[in-house]
Legacy VTK file of the C-alpha trace (Angstrom):
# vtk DataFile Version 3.0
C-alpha trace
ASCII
DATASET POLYDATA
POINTS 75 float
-4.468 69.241 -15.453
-7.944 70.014 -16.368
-9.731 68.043 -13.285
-7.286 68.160 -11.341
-7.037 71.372 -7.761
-3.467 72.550 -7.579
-2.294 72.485 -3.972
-1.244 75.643 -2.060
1.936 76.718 -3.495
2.081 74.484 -6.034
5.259 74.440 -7.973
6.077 72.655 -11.303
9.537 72.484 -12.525
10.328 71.775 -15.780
13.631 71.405 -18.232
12.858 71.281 -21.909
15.812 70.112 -23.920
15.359 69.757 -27.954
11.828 69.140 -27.209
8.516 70.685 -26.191
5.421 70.087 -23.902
2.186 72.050 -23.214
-0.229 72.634 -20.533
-3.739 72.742 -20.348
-4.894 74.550 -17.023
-8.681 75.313 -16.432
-9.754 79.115 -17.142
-9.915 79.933 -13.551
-6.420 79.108 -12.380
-3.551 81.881 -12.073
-0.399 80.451 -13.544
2.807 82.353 -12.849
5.795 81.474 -14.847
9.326 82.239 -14.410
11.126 79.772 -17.375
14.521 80.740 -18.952
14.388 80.130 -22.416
18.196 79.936 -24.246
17.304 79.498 -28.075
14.016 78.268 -27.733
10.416 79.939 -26.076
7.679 79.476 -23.405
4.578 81.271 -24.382
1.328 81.505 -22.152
-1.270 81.485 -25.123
-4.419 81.438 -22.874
-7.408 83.884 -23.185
-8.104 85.265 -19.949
-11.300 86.521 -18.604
-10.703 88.279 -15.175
-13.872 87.882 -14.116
-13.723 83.866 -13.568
-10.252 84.080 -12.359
-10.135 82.184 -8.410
-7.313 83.896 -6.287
-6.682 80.535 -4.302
-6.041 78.787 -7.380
-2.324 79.371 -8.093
0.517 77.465 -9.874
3.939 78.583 -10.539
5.965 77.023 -13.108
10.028 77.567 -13.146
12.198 76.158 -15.025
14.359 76.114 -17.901
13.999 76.097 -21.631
17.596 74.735 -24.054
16.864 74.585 -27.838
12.926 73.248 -27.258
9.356 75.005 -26.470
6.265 75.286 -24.224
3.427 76.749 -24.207
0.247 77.187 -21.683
-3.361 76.909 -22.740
-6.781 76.803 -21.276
-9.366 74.519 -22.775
LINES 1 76
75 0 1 2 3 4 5 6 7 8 9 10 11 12 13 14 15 16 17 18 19 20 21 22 23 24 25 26 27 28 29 30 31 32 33 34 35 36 37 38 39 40 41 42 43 44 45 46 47 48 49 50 51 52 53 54 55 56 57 58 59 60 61 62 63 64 65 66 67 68 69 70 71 72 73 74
């Protein structure tokens, strides 16, 4: 994801099962995540500076989570 815009309310789904997967969103993008996780974990592991945070950049990822993981990054 790191050239790409997200459109307005962008949604990603996602179902992890005995696996994983990561994403790599740019620093200024607001990612909201709402995953269940049953024996396994999704972990946003990005640094965050507020100040180069863009409002109109939003994603929301839902899902759910069965004996894997995920994680979210910035680059």
């Amino acid at each position: 994801l790191k050239e790409a815009q997200p459109a307005p309310n962008c949604i990603i789904d996602v179902f992890i099962l005995f696996g994983g997967t990561k994403f790599i969103v740019p620093d200024d993008w607001v990612v909201k995540s709402d995953v269940v996780s049953i024996f396994g974990g999704f972990d946003d592991k990005r640094s965050i500076n507020s100040q180069q945070v863009d409002s109109n950049k939003i994603i929301n990822i839902k899902g759910l989570v069965l004996f894997g993981g995920g994680e979210i990054k910035n680059y």
